[in-house]
VEXDRENDO-89285 format. One record per residue (C-alpha): residue number from 1; residue in three letters; x, y negated, z. Coordinates in nm, 4 decimals, m for minus. Each point is the difference from the previous one (the first is absolute). Layout:
BEGIN
node num:NUM	residuo:ALA	X:X	Y:Y	Z:Z;
...
This chain:
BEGIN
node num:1	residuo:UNK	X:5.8780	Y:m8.9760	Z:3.0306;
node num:2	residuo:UNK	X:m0.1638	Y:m0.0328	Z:0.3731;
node num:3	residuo:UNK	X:m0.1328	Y:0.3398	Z:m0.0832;
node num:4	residuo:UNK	X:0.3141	Y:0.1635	Z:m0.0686;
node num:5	residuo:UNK	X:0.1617	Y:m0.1564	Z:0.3258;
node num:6	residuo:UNK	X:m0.2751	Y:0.1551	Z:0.2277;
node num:7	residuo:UNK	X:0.0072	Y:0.3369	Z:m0.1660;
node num:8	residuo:UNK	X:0.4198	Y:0.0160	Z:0.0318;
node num:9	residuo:UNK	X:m0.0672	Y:m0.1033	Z:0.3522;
node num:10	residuo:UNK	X:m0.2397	Y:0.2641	Z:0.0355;
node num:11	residuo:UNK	X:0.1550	Y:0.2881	Z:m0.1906;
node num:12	residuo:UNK	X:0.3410	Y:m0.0691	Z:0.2603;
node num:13	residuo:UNK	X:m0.1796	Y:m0.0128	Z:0.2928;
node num:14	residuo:UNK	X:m0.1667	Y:0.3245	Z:m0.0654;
node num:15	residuo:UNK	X:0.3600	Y:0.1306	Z:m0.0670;
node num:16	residuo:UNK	X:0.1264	Y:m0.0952	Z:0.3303;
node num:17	residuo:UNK	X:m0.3187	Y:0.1163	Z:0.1862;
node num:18	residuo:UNK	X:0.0844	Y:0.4042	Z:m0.0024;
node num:19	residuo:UNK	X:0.3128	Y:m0.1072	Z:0.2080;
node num:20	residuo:UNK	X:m0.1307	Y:m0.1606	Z:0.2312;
node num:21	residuo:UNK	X:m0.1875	Y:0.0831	Z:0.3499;
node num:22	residuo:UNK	X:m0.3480	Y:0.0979	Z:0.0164;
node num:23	residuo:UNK	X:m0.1493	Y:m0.3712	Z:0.1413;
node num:24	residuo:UNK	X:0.2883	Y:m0.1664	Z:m0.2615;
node num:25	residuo:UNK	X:m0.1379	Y:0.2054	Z:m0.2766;
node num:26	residuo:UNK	X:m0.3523	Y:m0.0680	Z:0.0542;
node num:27	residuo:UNK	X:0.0912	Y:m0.3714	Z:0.0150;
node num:28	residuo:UNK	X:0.1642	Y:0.0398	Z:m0.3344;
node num:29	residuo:UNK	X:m0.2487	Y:0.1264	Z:m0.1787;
node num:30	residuo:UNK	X:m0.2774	Y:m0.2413	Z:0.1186;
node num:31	residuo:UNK	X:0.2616	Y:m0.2376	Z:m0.1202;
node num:32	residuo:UNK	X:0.0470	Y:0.1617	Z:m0.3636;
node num:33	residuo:UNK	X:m0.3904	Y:m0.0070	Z:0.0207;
node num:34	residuo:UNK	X:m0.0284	Y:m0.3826	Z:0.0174;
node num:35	residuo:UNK	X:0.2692	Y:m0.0433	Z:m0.2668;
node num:36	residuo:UNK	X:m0.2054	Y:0.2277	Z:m0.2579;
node num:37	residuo:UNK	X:m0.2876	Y:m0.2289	Z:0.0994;
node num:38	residuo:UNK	X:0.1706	Y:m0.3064	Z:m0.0524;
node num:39	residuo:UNK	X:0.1724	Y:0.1243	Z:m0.3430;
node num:40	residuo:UNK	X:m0.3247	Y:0.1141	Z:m0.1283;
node num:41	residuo:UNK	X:m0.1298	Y:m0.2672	Z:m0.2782;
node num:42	residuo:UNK	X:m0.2151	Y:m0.2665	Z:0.1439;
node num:43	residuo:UNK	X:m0.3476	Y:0.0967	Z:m0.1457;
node num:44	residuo:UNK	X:m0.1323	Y:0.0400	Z:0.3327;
node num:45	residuo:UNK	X:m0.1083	Y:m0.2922	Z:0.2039;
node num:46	residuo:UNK	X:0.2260	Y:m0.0682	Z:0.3004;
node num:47	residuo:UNK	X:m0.1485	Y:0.3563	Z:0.1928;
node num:48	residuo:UNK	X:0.3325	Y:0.0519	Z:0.1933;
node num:49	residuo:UNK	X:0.0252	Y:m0.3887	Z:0.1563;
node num:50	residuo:UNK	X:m0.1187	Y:m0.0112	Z:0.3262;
node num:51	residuo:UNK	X:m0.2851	Y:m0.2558	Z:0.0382;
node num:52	residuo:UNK	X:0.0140	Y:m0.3258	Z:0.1171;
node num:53	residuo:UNK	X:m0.0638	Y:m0.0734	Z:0.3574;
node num:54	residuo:UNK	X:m0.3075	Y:m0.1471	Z:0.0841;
node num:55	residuo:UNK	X:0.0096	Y:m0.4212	Z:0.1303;
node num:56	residuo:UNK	X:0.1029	Y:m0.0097	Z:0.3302;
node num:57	residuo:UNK	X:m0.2199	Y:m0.1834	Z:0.2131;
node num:58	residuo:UNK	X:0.0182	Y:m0.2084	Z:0.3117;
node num:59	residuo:UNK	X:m0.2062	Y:0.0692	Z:0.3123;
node num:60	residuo:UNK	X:m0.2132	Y:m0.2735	Z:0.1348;
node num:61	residuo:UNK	X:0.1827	Y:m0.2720	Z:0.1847;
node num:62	residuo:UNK	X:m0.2955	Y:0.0856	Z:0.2798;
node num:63	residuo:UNK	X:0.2431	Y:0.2844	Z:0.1194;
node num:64	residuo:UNK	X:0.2648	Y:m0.2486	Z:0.0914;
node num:65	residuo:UNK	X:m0.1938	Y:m0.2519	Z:0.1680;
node num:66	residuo:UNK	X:m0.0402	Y:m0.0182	Z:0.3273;
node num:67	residuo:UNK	X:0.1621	Y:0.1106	Z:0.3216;
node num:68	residuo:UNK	X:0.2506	Y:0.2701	Z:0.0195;
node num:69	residuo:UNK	X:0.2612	Y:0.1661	Z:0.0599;
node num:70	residuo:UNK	X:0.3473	Y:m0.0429	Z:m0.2379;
C-alpha cells in the first residue's frame, strides 16, 4: 500500500518535471528519486536514513573559570 503511494507520487512528479524550469526540474526529479527509494520494498536495511548524530559533549568547565571578559 506505502509502496503504491510513493510510486503515484513519483510517477506525477516526473509528469510535472518536463514543464517546469531547468533548477525546478532538476529538483523534481531528485524528488521522484527519493519516492522510488522509499516505495521500493523494505529488504534493504535502512541505507537511505541519514545516521544518527554522534553524543554531544560538553567542554570542560576549566574554560569558564576564571577571570574574563562577558
Amino acid at each position: 500500500m506505502e509502496q503504491e503511494f510513493y510510486q503515484g507520487l513519483a510517477q506525477r512528479v516526473r509528469a510535472i518535471a518536463p514543464k517546469a524550469d531547468p533548477f525546478t526540474r532538476r529538483r523534481l526529479l531528485d524528488l521522484a528519486k527519493r519516492y522510488d527509494a522509499k516505495g521500493k520494498p523494505a529488504s534493504r536495511s535502512g541505507a537511505s536514513e541519514r545516521p544518527l548524530p554522534g553524543p554531544r559533549t560538553t567542554p570542560p568547565p576549566s574554560i569558564f573559570s576564571g577571570p574574563g571578559e562577558a
